[in-house]
mmCIF file of the C-alpha atoms, coordinates in Angstrom:
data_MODEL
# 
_entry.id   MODEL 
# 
loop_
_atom_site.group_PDB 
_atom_site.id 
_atom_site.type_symbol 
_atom_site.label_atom_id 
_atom_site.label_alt_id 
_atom_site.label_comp_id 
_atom_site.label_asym_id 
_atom_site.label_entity_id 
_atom_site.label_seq_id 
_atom_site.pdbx_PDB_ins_code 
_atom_site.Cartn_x 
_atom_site.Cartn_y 
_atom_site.Cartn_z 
_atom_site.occupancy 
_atom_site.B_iso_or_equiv 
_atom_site.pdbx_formal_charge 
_atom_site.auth_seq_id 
_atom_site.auth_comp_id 
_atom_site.auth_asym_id 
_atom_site.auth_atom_id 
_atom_site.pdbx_PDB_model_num 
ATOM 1   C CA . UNK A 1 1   ? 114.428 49.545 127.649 1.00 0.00 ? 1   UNK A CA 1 
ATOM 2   C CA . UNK A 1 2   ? 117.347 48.133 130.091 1.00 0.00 ? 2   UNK A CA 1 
ATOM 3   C CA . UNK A 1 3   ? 119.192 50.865 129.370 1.00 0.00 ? 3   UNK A CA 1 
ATOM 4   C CA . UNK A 1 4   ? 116.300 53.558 130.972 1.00 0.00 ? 4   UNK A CA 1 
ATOM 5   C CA . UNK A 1 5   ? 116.982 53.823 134.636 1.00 0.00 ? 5   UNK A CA 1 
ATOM 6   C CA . UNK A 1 6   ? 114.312 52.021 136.576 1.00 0.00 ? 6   UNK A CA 1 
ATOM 7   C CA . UNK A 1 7   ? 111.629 54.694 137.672 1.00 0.00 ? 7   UNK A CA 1 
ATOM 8   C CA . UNK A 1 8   ? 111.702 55.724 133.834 1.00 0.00 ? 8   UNK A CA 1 
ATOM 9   C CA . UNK A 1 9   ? 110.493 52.068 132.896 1.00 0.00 ? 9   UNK A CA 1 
ATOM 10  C CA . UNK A 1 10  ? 106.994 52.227 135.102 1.00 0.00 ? 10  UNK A CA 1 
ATOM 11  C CA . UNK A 1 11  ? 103.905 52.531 133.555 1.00 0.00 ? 11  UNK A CA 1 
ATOM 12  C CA . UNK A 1 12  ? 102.768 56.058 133.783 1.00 0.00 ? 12  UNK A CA 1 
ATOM 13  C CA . UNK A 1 13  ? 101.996 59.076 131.536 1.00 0.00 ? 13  UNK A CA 1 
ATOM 14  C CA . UNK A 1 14  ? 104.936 60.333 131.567 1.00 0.00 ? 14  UNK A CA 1 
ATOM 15  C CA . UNK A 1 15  ? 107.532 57.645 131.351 1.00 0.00 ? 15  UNK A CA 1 
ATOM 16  C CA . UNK A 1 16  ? 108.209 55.712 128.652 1.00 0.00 ? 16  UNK A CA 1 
ATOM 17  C CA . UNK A 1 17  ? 107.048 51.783 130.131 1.00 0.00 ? 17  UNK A CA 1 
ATOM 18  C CA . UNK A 1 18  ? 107.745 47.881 128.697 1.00 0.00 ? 18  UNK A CA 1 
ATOM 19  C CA . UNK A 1 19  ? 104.104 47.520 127.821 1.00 0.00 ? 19  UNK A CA 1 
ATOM 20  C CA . UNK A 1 20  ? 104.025 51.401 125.740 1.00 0.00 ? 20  UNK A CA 1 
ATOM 21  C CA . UNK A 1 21  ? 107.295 50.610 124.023 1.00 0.00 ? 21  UNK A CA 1 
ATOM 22  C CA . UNK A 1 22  ? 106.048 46.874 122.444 1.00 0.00 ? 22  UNK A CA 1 
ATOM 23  C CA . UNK A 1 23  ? 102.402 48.786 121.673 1.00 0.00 ? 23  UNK A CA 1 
ATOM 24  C CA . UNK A 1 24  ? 104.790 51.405 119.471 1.00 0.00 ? 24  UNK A CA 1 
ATOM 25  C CA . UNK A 1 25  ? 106.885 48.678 118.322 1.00 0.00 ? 25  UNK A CA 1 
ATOM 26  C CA . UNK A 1 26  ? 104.269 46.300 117.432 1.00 0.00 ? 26  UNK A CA 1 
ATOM 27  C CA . UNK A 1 27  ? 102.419 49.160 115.028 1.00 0.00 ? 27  UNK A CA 1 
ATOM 28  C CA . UNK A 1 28  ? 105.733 50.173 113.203 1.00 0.00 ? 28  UNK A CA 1 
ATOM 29  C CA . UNK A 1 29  ? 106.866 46.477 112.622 1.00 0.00 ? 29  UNK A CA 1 
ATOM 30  C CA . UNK A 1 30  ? 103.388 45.818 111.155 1.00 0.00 ? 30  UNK A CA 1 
ATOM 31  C CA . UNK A 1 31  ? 103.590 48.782 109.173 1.00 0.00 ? 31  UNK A CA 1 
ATOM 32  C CA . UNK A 1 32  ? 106.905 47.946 107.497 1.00 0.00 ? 32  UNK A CA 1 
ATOM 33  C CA . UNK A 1 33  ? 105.520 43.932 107.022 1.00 0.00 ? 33  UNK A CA 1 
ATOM 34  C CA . UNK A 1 34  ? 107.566 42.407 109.970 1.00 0.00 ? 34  UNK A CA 1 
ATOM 35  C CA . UNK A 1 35  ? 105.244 40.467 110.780 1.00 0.00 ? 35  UNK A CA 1 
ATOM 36  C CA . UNK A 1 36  ? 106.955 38.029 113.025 1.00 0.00 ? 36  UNK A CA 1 
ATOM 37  C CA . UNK A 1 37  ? 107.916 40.528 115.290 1.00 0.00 ? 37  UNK A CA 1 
ATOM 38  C CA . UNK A 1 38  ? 105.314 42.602 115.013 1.00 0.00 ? 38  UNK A CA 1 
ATOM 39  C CA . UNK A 1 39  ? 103.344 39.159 116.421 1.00 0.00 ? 39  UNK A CA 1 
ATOM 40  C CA . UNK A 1 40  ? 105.900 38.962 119.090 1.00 0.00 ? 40  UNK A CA 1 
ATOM 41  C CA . UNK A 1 41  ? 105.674 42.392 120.404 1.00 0.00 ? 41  UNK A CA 1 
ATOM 42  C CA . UNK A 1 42  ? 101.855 42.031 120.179 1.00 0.00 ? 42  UNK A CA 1 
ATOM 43  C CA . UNK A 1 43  ? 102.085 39.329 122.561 1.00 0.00 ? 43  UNK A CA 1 
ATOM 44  C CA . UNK A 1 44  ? 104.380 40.920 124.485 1.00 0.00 ? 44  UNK A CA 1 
ATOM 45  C CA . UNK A 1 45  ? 102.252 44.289 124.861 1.00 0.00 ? 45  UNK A CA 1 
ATOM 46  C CA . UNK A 1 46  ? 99.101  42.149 125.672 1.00 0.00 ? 46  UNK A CA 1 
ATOM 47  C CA . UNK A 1 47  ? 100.826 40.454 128.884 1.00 0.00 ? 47  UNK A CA 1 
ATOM 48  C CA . UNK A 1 48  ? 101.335 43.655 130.415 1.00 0.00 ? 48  UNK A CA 1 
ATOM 49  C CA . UNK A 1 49  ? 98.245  45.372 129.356 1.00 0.00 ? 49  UNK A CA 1 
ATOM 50  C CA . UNK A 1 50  ? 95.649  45.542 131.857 1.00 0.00 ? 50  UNK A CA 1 
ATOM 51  C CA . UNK A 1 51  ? 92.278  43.663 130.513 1.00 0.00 ? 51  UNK A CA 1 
ATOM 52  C CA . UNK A 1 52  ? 90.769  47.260 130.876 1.00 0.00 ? 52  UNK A CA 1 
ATOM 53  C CA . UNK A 1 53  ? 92.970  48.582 128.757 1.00 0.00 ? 53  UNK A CA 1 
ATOM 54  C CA . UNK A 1 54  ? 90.357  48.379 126.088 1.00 0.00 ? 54  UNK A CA 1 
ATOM 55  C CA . UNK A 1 55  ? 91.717  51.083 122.640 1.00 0.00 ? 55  UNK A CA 1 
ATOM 56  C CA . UNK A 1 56  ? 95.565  49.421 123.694 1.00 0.00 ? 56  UNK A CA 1 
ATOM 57  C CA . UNK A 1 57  ? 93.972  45.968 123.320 1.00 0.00 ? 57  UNK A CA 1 
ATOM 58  C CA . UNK A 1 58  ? 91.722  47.124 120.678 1.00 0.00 ? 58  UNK A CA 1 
ATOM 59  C CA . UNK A 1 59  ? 94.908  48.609 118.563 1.00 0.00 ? 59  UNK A CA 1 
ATOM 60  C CA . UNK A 1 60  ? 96.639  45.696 118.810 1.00 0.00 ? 60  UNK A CA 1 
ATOM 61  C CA . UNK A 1 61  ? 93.983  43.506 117.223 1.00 0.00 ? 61  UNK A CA 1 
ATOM 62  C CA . UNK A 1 62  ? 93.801  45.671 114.226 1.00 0.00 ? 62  UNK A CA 1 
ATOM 63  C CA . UNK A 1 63  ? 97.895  45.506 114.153 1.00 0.00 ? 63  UNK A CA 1 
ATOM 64  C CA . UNK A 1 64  ? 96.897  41.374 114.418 1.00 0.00 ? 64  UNK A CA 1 
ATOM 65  C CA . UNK A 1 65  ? 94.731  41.751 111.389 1.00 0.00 ? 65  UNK A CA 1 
ATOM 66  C CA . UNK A 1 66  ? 96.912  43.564 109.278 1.00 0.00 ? 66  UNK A CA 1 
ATOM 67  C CA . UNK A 1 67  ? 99.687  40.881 110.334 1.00 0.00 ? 67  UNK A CA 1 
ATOM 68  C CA . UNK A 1 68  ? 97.342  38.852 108.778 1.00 0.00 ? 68  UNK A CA 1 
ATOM 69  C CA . UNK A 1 69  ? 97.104  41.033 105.345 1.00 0.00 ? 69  UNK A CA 1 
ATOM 70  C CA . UNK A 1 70  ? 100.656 41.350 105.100 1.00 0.00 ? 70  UNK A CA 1 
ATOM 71  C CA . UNK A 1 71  ? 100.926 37.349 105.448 1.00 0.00 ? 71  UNK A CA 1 
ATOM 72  C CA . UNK A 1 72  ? 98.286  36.927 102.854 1.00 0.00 ? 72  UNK A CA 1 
ATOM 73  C CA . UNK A 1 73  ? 94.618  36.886 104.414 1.00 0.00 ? 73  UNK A CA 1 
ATOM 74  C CA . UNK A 1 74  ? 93.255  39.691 103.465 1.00 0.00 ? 74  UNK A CA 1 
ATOM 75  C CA . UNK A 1 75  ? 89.726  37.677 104.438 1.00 0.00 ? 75  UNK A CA 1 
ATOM 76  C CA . UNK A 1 76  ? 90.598  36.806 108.086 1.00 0.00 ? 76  UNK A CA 1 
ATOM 77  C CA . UNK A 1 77  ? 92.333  40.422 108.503 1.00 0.00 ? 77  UNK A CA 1 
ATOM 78  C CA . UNK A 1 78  ? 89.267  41.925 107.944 1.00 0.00 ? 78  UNK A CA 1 
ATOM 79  C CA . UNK A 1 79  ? 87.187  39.219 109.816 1.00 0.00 ? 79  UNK A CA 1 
ATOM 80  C CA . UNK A 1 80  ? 89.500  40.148 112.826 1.00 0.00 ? 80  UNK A CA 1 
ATOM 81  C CA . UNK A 1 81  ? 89.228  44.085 112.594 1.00 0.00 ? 81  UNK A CA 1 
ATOM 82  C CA . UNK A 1 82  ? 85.521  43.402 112.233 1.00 0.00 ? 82  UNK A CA 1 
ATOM 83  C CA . UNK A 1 83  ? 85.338  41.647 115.255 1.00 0.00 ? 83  UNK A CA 1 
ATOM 84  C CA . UNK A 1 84  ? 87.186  44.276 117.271 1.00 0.00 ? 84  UNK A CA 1 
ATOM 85  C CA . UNK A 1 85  ? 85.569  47.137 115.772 1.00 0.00 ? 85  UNK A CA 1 
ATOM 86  C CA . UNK A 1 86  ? 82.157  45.461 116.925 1.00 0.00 ? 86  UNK A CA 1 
ATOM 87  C CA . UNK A 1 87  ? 82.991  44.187 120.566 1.00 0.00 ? 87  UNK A CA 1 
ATOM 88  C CA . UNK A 1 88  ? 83.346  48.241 121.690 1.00 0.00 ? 88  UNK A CA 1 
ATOM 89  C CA . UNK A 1 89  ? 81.012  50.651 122.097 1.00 0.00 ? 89  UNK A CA 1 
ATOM 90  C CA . UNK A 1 90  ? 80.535  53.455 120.342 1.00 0.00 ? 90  UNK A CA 1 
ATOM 91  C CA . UNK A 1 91  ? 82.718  55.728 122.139 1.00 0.00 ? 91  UNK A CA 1 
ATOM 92  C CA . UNK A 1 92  ? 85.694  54.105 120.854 1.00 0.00 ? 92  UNK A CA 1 
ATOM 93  C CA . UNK A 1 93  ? 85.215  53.467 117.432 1.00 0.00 ? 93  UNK A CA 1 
ATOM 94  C CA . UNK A 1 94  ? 87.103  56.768 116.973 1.00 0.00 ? 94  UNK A CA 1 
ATOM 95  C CA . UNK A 1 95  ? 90.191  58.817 116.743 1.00 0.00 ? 95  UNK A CA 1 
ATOM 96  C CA . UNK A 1 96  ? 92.775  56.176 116.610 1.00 0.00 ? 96  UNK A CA 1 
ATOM 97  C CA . UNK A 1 97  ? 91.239  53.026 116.258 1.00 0.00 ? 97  UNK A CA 1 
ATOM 98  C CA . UNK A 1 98  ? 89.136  54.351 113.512 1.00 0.00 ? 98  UNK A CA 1 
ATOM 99  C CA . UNK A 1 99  ? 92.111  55.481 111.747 1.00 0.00 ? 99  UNK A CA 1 
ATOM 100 C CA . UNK A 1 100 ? 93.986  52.121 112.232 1.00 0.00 ? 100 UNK A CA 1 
ATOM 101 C CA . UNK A 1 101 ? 90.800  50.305 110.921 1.00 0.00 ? 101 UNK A CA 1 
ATOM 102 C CA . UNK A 1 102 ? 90.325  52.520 107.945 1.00 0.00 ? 102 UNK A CA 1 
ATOM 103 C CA . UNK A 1 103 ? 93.778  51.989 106.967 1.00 0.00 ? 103 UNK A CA 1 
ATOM 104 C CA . UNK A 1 104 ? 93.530  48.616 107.294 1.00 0.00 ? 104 UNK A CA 1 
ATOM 105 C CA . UNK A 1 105 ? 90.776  48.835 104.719 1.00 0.00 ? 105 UNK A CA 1 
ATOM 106 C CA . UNK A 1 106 ? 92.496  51.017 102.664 1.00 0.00 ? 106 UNK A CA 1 
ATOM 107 C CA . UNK A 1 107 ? 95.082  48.173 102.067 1.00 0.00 ? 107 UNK A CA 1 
ATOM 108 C CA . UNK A 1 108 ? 93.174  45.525 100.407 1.00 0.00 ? 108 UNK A CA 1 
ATOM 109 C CA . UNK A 1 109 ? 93.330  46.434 97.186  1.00 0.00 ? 109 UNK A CA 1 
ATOM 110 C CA . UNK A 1 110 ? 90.366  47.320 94.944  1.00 0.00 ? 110 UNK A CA 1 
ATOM 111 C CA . UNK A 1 111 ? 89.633  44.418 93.160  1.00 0.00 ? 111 UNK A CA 1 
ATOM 112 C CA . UNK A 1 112 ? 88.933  42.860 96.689  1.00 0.00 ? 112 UNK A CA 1 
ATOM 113 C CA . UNK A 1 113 ? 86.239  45.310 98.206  1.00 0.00 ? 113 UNK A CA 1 
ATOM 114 C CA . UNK A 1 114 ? 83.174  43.392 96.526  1.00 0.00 ? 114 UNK A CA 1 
ATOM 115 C CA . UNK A 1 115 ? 84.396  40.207 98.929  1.00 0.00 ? 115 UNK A CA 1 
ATOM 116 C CA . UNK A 1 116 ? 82.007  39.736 102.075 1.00 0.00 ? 116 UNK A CA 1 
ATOM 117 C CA . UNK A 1 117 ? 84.701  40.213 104.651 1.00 0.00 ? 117 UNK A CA 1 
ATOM 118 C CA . UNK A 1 118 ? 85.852  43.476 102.943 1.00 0.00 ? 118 UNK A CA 1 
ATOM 119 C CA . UNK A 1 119 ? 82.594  44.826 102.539 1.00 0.00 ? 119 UNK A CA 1 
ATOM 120 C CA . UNK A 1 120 ? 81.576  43.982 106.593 1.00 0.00 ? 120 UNK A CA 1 
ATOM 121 C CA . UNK A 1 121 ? 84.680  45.855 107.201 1.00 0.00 ? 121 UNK A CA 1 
ATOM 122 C CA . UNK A 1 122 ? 83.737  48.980 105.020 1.00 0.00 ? 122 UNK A CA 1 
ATOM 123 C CA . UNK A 1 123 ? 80.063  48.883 106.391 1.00 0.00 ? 123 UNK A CA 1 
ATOM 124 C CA . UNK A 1 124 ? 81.252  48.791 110.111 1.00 0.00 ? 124 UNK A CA 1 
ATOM 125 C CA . UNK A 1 125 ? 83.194  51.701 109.031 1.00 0.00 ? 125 UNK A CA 1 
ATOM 126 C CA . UNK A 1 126 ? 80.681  53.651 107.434 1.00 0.00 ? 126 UNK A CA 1 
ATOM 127 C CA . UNK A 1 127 ? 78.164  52.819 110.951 1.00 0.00 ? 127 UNK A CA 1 
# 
């Protein structure tokens, strides 16, 4: 990021901004189990989100939760993705965020899907 020349660095469409590069970062980290850092560019990403910025914030719960598979808690990662999935409306329980939750699901292995917090997970998916 330093090394983009300033007007490159704001946040619009078509530059490449702080905030867009920790969002990115934060999903591939989680994806190959770092979680640490995945946590850190979470945080990171959330400070300069706007609190409109409701699928960014939304995707970076569900990279939370899965944090929280990787580390173990298969339970709370689905209690987590449940509770984002719910808190939106309808409109954007789709595209991405649906894909990132259904993954997220697809995760926790088998023998774990008749647990409560799976299932609430697979029935929020199946809504």
């Amino acid at each position: 990021m330093g090394q983009l020349p300033e007007g490159e660095r704001s946040d619009t469409w078509l530059t490449y901004s702080e905030q867009k590069h920790n969002v990115h970062l934060s999903h591939a980290l989680t994806t190959l189990g770092d979680t640490r850092r995945a946590r850190e560019s979470q945080q990171r990403a959330l400070e300069l989100s706007a609190p409109t910025s409701t699928m960014t914030r939304t995707l970076l719960t569900i990279d939370g939760a899965a944090c929280s598979h990787h580390d173990g808690d298969s339970e709370e990662a689905c209690r987590r993705t449940v509770a984002a999935l719910t808190g939106l409306s309808d409109g954007y329980r789709t595209g991405l965020v649906r894909r990132r939750a259904q993954d997220m699901y697809e995760a926790i292995p088998a023998q774990h899907h008749r647990e409560r917090a799976v299932r609430e997970l697979r029935d929020v998916l199946a809504a």
